[in-house]
Structures are given as structure tokens and as C-alpha cells.
DSSP file (Angstrom, degrees, kcal/mol; ACC not computed):
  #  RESIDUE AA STRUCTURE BP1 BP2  ACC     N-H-->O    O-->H-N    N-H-->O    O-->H-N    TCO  KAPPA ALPHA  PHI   PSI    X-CA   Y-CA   Z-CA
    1    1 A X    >         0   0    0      0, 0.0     3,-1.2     0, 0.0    22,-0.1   0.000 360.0 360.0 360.0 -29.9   18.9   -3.2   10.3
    2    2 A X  T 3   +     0   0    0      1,-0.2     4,-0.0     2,-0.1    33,-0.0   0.633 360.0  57.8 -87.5  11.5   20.7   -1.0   12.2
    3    3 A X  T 3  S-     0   0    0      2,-0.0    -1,-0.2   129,-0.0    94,-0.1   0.011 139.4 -56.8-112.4  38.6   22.4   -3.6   14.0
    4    4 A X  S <  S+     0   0    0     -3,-1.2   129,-0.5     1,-0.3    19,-0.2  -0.024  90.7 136.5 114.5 -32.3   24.2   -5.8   10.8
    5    5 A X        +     0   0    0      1,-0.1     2,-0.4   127,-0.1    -1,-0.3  -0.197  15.4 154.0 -47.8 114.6   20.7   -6.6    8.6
    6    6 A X        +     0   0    0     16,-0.2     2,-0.5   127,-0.2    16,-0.2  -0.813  12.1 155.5-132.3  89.9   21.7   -5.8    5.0
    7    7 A X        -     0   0    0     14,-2.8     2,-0.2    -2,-0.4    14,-0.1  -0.912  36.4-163.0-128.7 114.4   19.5   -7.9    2.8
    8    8 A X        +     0   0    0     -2,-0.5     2,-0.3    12,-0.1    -1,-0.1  -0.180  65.3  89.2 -92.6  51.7   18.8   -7.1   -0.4
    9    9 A X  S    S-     0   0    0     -2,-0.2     2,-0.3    10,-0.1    12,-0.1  -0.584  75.9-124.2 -76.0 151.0   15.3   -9.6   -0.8
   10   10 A X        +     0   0    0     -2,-0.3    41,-0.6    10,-0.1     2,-0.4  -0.928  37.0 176.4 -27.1  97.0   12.2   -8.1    0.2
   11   11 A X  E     -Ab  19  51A   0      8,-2.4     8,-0.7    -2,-0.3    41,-0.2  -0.939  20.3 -96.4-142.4 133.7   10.3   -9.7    2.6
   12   12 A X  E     -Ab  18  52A   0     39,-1.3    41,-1.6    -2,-0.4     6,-0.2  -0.152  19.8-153.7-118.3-148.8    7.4   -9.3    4.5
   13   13 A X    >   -     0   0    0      4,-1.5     3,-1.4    39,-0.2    -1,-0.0  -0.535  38.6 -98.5-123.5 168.7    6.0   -8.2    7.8
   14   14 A X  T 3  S+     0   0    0      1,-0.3    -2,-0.1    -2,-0.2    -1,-0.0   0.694 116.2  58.6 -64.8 -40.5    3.4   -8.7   10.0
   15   15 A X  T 3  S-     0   0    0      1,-0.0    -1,-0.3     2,-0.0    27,-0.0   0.272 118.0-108.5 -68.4   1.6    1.2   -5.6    8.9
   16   16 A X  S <  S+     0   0    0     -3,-1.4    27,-1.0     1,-0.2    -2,-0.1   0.469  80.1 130.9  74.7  -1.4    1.4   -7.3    5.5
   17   17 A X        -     0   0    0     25,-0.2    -4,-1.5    -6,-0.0     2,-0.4  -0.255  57.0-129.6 -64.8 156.1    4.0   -4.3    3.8
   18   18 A X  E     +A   12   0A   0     -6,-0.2    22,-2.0    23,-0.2    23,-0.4  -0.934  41.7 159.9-110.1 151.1    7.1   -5.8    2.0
   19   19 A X  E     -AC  11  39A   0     -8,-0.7    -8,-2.4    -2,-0.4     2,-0.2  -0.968  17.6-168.4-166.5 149.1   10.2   -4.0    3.4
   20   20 A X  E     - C   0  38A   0     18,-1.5    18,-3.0    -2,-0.3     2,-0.4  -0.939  20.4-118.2-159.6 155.2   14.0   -5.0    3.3
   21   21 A X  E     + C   0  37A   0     -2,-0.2   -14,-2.8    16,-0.2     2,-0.6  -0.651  25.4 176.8-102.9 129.4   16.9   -3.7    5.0
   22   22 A X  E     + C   0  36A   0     14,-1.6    14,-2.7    -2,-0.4     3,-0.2  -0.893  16.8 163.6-149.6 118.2   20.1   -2.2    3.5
   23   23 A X  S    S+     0   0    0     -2,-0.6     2,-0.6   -19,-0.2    12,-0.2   0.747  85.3  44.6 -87.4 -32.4   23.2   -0.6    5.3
   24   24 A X  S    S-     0   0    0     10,-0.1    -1,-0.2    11,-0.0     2,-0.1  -0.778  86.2-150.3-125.8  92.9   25.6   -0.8    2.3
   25   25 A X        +     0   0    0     -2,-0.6     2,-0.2    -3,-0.2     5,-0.1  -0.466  21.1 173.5 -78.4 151.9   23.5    0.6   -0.9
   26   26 A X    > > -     0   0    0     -2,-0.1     5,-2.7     3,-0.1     3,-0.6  -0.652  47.8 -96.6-148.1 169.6   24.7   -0.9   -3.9
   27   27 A X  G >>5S+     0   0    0      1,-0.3     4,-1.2    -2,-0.2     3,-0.6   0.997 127.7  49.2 -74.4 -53.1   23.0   -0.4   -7.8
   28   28 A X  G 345S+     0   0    0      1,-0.3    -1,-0.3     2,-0.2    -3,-0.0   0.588 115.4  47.9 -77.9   7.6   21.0   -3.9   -7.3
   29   29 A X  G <45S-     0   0    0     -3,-0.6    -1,-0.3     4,-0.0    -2,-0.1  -0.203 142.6 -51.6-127.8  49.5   19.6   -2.6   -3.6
   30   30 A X  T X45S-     0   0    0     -3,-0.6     3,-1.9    -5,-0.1    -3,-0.2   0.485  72.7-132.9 101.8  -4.9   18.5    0.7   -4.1
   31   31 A X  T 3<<S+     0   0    0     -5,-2.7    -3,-0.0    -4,-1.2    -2,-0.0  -0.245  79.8   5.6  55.9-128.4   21.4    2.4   -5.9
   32   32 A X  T 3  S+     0   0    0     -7,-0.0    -1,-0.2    -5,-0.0    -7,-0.1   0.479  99.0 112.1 -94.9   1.9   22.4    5.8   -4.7
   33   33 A X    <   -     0   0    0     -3,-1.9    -8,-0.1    -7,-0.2     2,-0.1  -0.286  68.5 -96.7 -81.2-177.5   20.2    6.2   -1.6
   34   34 A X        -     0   0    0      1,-0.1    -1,-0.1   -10,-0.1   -12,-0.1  -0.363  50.4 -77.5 -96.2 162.5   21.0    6.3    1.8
   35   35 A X  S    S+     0   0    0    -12,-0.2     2,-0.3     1,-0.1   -12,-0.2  -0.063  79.0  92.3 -45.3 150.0   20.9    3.3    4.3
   36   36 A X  E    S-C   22   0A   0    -14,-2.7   -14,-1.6    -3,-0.1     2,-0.5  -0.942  70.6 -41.9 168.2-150.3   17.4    2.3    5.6
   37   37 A X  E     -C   21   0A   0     -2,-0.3     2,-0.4   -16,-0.2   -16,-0.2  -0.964  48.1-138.0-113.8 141.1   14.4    0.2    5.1
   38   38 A X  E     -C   20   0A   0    -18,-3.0   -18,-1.5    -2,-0.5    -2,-0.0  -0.923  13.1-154.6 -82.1 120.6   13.3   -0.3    2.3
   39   39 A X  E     +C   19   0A   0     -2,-0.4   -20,-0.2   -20,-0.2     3,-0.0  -0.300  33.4 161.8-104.4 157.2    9.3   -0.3    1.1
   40   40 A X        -     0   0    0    -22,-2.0    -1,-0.1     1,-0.1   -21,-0.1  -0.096  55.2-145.1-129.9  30.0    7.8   -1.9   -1.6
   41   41 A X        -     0   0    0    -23,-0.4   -23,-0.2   -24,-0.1    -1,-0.1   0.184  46.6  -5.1  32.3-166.5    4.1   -1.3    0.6
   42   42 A X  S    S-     0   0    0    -25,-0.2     2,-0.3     1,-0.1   -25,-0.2  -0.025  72.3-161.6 -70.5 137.3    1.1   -3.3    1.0
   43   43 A X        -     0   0    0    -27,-1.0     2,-1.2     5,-0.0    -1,-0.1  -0.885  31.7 -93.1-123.1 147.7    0.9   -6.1   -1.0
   44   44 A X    >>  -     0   0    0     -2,-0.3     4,-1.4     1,-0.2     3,-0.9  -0.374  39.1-163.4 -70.0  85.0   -1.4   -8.7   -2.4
   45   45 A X  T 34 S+     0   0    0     -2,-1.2    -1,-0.2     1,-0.3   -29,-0.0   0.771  82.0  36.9 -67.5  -3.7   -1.1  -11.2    0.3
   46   46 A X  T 34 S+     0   0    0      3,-0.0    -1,-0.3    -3,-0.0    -2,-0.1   0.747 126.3  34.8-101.3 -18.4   -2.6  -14.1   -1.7
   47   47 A X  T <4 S+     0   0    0     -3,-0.9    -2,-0.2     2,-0.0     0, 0.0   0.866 101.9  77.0-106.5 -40.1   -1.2  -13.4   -5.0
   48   48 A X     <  -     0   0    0     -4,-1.4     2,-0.6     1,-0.1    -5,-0.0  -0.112  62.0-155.0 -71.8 164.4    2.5  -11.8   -4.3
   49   49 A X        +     0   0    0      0, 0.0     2,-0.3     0, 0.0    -1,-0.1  -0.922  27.4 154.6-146.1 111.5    5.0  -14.2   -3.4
   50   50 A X        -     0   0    0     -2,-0.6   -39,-0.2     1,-0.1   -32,-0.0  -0.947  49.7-103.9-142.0 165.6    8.1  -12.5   -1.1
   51   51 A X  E     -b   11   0A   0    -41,-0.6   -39,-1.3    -2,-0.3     2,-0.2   0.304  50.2-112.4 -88.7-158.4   10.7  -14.3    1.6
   52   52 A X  E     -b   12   0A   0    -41,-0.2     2,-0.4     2,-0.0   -39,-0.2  -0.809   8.5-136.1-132.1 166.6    9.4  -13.3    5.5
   53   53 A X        +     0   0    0    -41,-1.6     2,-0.3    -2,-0.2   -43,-0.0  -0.911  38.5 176.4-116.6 129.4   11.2  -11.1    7.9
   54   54 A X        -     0   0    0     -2,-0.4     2,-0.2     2,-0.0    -2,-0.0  -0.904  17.5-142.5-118.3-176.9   10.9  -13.1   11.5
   55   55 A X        +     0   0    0     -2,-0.3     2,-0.3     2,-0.0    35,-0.0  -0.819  18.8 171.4-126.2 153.5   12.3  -12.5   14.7
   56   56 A X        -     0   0    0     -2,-0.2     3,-0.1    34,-0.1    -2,-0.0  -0.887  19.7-165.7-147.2 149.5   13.8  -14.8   17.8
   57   57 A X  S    S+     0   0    0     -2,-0.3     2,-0.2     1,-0.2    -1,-0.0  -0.146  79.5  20.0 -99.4  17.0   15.4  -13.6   20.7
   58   58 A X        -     0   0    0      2,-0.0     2,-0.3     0, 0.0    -1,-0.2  -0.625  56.8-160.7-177.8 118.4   16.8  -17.4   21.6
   59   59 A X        -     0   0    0     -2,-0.2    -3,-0.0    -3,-0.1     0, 0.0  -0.922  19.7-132.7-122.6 154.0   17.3  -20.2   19.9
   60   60 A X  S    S+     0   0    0     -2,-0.3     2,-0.3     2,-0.1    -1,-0.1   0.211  85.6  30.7 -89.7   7.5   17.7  -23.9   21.6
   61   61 A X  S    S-     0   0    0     91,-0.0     2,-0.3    90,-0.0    -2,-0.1  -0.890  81.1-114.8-150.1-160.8   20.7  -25.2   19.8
   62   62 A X        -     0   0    0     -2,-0.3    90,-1.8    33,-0.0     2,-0.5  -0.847  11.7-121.5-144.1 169.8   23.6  -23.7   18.3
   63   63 A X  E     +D  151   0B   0     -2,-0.3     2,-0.4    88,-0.2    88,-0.2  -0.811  28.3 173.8-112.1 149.4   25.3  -23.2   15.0
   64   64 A X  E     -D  150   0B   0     86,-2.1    86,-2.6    -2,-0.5     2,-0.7  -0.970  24.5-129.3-149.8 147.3   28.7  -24.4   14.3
   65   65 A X  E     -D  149   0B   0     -2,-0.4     2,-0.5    84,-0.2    84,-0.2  -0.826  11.5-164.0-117.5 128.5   30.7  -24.3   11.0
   66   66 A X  E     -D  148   0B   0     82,-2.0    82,-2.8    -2,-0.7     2,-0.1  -0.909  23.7-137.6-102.1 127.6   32.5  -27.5    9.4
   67   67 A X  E     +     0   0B   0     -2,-0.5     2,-0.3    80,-0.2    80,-0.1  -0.167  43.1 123.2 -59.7 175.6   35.0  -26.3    6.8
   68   68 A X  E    S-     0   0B   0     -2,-0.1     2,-0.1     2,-0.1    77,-0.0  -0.980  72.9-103.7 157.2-169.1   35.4  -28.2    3.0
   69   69 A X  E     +     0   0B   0     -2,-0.3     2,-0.2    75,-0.0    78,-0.2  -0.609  65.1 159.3-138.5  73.5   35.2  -27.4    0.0
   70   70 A X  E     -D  146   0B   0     76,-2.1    76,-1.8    -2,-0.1     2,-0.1  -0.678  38.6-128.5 -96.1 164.0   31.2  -29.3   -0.6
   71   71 A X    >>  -     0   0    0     -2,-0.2     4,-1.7    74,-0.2     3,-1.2  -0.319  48.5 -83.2 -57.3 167.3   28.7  -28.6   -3.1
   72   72 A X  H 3> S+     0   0    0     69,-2.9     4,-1.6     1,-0.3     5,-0.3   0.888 125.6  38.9 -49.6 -35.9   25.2  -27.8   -1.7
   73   73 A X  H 34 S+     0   0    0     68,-0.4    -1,-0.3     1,-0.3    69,-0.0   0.103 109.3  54.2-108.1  51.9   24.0  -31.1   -1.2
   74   74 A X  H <> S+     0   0    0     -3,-1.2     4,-2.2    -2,-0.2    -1,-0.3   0.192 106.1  62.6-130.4 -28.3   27.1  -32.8   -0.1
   75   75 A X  H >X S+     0   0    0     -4,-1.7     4,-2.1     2,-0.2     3,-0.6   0.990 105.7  45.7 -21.6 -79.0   26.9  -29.7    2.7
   76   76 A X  H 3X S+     0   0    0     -4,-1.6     4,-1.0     1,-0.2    -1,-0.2   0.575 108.8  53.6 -62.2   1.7   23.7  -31.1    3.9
   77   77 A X  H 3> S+     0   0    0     -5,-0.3     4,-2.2    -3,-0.2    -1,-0.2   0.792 110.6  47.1 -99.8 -31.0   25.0  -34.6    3.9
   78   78 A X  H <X S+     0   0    0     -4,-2.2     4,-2.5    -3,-0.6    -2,-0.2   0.929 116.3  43.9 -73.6 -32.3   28.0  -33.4    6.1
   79   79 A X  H  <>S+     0   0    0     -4,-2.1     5,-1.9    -5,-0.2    -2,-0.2   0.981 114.1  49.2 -65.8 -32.1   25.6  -31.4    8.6
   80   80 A X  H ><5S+     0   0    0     -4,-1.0     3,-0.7     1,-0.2    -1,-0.2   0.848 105.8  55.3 -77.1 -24.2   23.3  -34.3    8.5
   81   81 A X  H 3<5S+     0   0    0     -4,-2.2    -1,-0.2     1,-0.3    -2,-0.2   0.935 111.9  53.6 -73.0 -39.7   27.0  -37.3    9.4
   82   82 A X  T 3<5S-     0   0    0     -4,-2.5    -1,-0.3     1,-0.1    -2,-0.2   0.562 129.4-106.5 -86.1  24.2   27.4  -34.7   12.8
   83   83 A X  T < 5S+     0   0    0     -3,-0.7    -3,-0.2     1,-0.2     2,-0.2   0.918  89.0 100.1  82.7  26.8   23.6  -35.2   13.9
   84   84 A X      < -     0   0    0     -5,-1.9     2,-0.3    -6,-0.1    68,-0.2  -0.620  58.9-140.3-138.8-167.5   22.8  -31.7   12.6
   85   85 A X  E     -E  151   0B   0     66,-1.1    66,-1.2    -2,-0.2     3,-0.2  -0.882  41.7 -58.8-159.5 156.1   21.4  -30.0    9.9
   86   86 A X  E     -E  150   0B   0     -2,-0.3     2,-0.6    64,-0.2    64,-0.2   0.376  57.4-119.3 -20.9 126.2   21.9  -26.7    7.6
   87   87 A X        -     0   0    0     62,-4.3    23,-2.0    21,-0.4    62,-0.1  -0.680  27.4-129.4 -72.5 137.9   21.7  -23.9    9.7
   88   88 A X        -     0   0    0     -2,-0.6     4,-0.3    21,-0.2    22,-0.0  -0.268  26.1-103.5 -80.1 169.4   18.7  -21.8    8.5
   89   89 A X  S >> S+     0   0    0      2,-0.2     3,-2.7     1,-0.2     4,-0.7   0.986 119.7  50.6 -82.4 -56.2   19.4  -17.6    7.8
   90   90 A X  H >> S+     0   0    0      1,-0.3     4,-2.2     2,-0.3     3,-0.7   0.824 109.1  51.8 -63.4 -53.0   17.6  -16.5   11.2
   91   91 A X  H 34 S+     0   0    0      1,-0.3     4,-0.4     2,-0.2    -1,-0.3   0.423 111.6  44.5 -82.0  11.3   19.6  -19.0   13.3
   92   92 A X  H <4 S+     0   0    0     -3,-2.7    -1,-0.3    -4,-0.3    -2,-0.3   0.656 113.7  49.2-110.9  -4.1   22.9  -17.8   12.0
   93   93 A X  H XX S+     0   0    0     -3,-0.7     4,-2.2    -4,-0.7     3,-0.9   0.905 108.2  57.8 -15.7 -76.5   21.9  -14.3   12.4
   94   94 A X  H 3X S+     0   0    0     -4,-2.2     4,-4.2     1,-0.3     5,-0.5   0.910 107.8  42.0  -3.8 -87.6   20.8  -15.3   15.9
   95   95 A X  H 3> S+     0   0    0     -4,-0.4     6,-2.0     2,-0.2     4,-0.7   0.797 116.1  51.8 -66.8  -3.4   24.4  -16.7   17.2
   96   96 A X  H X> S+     0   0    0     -3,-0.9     4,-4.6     4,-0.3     3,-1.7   0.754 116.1  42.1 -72.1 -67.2   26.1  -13.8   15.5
   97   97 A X  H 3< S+     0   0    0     -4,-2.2    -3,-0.2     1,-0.3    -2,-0.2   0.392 131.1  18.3 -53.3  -9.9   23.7  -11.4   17.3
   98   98 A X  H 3< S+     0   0    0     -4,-4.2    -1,-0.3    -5,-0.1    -3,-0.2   0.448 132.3  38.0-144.5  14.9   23.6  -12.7   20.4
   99   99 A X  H << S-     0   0    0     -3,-1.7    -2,-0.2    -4,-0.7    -3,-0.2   0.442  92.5-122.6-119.1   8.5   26.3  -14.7   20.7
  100  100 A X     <  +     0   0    0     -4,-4.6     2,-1.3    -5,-0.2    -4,-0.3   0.974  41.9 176.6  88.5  64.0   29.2  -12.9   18.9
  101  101 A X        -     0   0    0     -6,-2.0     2,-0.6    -5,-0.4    -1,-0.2  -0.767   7.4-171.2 -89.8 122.9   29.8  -15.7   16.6
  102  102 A X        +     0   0    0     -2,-1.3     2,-0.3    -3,-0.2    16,-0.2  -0.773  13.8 168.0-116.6 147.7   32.3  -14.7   14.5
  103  103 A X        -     0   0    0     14,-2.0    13,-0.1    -2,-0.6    16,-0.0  -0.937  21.0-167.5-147.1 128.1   33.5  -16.9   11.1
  104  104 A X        +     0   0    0     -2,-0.3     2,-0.2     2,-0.1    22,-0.1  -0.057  66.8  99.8-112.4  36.9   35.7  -15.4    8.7
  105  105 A X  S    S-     0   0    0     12,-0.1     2,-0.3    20,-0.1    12,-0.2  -0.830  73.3-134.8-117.4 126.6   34.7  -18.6    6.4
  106  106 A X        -     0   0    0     -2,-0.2    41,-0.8    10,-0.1     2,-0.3  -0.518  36.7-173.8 -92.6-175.3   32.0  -18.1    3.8
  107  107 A X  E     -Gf 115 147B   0      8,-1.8     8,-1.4    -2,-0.3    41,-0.2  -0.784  29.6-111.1 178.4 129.4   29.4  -21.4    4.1
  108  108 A X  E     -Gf 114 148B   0     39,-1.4    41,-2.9    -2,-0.3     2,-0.4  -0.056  40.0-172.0 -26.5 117.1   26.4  -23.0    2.4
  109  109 A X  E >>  -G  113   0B   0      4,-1.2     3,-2.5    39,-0.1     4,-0.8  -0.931  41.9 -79.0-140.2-167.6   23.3  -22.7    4.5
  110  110 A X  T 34 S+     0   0    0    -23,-2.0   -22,-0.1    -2,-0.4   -24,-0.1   0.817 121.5  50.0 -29.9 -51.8   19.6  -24.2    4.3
  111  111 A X  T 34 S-     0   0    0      2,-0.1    -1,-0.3     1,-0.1     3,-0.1   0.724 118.9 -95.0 -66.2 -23.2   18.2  -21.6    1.5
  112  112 A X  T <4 S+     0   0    0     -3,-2.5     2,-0.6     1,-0.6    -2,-0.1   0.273  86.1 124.8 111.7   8.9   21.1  -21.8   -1.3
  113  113 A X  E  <  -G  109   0B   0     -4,-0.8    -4,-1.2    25,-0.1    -1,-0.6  -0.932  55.8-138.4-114.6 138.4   23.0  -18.8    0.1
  114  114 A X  E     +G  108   0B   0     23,-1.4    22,-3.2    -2,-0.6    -6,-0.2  -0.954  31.1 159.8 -60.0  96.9   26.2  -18.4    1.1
  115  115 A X  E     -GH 107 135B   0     -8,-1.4    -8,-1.8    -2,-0.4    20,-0.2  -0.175  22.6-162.9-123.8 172.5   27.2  -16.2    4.5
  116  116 A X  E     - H   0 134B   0     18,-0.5    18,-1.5   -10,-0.2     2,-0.7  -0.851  17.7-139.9-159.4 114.5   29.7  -15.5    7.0
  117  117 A X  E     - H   0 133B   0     16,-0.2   -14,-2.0    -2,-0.2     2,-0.4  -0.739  14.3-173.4-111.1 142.4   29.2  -13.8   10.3
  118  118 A X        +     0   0    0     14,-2.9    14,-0.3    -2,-0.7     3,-0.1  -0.851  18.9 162.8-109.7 143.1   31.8  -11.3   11.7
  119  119 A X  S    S+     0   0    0     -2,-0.4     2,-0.9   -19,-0.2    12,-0.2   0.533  85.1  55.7-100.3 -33.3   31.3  -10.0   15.3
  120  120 A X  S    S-     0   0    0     10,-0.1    10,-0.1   -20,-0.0    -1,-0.0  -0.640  91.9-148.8-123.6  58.2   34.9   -8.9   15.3
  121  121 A X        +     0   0    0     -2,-0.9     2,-0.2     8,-0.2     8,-0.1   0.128  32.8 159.8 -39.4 149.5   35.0   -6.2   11.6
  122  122 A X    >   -     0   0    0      6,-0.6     3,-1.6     3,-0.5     5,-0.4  -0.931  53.2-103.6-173.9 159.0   38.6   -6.6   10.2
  123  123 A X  T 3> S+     0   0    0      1,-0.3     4,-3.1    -2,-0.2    -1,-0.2   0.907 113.0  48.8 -53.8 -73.2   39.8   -5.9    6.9
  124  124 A X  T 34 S+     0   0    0      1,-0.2     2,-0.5     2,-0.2    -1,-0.3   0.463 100.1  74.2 -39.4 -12.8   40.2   -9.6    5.3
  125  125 A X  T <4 S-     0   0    0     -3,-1.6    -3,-0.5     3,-0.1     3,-0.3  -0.743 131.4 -45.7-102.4  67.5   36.7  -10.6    6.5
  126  126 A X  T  4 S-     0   0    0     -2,-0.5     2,-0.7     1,-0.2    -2,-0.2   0.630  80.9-109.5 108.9  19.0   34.3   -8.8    4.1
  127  127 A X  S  < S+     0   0    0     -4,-3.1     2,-0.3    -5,-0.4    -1,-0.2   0.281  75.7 123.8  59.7 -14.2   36.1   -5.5    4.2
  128  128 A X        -     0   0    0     -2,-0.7    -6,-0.6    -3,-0.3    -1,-0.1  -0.804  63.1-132.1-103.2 138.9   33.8   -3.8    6.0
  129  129 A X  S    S+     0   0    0     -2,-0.3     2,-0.7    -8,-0.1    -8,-0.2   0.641  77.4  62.9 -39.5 -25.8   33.9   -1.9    9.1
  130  130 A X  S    S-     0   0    0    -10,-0.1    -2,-0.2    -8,-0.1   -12,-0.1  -0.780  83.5-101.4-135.3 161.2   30.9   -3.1   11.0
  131  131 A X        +     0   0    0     -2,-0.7     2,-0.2   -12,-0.2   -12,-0.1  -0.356  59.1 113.1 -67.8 133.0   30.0   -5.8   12.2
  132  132 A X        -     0   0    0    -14,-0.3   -14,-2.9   -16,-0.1     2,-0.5  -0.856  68.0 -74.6-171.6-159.9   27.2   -8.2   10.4
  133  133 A X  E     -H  117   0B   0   -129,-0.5   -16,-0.2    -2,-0.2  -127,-0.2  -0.607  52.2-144.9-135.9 101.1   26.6  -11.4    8.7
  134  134 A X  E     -H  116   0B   0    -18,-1.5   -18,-0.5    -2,-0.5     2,-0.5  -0.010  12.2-159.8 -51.4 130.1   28.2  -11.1    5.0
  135  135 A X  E     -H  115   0B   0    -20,-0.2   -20,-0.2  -129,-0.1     3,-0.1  -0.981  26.5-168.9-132.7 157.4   26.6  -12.6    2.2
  136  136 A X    >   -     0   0    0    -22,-3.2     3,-0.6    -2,-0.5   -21,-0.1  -0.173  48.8-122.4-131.5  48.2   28.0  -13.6   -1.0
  137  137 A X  T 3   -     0   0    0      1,-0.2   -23,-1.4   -24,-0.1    -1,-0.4  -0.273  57.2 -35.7  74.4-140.0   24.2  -14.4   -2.7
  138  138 A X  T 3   -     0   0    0    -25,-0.2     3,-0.3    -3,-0.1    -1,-0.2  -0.248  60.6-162.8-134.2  50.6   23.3  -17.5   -4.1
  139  139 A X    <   -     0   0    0     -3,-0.6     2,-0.4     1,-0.2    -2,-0.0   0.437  47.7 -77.6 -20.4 133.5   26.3  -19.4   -6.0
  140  140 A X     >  -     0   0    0      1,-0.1     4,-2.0     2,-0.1    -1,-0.2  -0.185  44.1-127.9 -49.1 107.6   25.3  -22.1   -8.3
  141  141 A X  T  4 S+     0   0    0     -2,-0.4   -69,-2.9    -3,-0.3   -68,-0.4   0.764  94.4  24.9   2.5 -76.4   24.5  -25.1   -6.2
  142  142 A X  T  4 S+     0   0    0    -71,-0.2    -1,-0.2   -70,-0.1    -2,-0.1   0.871 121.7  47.1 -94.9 -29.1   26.7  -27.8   -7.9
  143  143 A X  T  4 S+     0   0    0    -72,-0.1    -2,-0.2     2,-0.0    -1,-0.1   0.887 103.7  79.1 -88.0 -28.6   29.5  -26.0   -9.6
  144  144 A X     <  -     0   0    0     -4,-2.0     2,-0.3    -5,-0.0   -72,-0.1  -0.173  60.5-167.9 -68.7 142.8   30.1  -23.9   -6.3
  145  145 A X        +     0   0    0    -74,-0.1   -74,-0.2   -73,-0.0     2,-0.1  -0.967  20.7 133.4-154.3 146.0   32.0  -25.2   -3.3
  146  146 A X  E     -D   70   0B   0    -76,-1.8   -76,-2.1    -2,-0.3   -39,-0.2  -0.498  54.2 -85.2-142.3-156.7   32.3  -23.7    0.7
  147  147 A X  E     - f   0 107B   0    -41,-0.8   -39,-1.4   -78,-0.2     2,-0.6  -0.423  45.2-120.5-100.2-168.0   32.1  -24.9    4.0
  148  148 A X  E     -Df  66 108B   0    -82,-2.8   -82,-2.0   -41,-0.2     2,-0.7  -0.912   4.5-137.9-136.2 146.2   28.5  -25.2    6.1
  149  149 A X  E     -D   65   0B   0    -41,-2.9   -62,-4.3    -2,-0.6   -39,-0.3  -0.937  31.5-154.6-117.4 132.0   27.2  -23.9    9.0
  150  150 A X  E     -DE  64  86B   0    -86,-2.6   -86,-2.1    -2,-0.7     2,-0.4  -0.585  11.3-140.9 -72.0 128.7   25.5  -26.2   10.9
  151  151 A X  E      DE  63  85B   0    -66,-1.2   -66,-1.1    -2,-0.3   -88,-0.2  -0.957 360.0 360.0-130.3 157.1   22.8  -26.6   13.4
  152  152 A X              0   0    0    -90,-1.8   -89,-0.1    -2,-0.4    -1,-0.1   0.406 360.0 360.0-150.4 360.0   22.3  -28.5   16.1
């Protein structure tokens, strides 16, 4: 987290705790406390139902962003015409973090959410000082339209 994770889902971990990470608290992520992890501790691993946190240090193809204006599924039908398909959250995470890919663009990816990653903070792109990968949640599907980030 302290290198751009700000996700307010809950997700868990290997030790079976639910935890999620938030640099810029906000009322629905914890309100007035400071930046951190957040716990929601040990959990019912057959009955509770939470995202996962995983990790990669490398990924074998890369992510690339097509502008438009699609709906979701007309997104996945344009990654799918270049031979690609919705980049997933980890692998756009991934080429920001280890390759600086910077987008000042929001785009549709795999889950229903809509992101942008900045390597290069600047005022028009999210507003924030530091560098991360901006989300702006989970827009309604059909009435919503962005670009996509792709992988391939």
C-alpha cells in the first residue's frame, strides 16, 4: 500500500485475515483515520465471501489502452477484435508498478471497474500528488462509457 494500493474492498490473504489498503481515507474507507491497512481479522473461510489480495512480480504480456467511448461489453468485444482481452486489476497494477505505465484515461477493465494509472502525479490526472492507479468504482455497466485497457 505504501507504494500506490488504495482499495477500498477487503480482500483476503494468505493467513486467512481480511485486510485492505487505504492511502487516501475517505467516509466509505475508514473515515477519519490515518492511512494503513486495514483489518477486518480472521474470517470464516468457507462461509465469508471477500475479493483476494495476490501478488506478481512479472507478467508475460502487456497492457495497453484503446480509447472510445464503449459500454462494458462492447469494451470486451474491442480488446477481444485486437487479439487481447480485458486487462484484469493485478495486471494493470503490474505495468504501472513496474513498468511506469502512465494513462491519464479512465478505462473499463475485466471486474466492472473503472481505473487509470498515473506513474507521472499531475494535477488533471486524479488530482493527487502520488503516484498510483486511480479508480473511479464500478459505473453502471450499460449506461456508462470509457476506454479499455487491454491485455495481451
Amino acid at each position: 500500500w505504501t507504494e500506490g494500493l488504495d482499495w477500498c474492498n477487503a480482500g483476503w490473504l494468505h493467513d486467512g485475515t481480511v485486510h485492505y489498503p487505504i492511502i487516501h481515507p475517505r467516509p466509505v474507507c475508514g473515515g477519519e483515520l490515518p492511512s494503513g491497512i486495514r483489518s477486518y481479522g480472521p474470517k470464516d473461510k468457507n462461509n465469508d465471501r471477500f475479493d483476494a489480495f495476490c501478488f506478481t512480480s512479472q507478467t508475460s504480456g502487456s497492457v495497453f489502452y484503446i480509447a472510445g467511448a464503449f459500454s462494458f461489453e462492447q469494451a470486451g468485444h474491442t480488446c477481444k477484435n485486437q487479439g487481447a482481452e480485458m486487462a484484469l486489476i493485478g495486471q494493470l497494477y503490474a505495468a504501472w508498478h513496474f513498468h511506469n505505465f502512465d494513462q491519464c484515461d479512465a478505462g473499463w477493465l475485466k471486474d466492472g471497474s473503472v481505473r487509470f494509472p498515473i506513474s507521472n502525479p499531475r494535477e488533471r490526472c486524479g488530482g493527487i500528488p502520488e503516484a498510483g492507479v486511480r479508480s473511479f468504482g464500478f459505473p453502471d455497466k450499460n449506461t456508462h462509457v470509457y476506454g479499455v485497457y487491454c491485455y495481451r
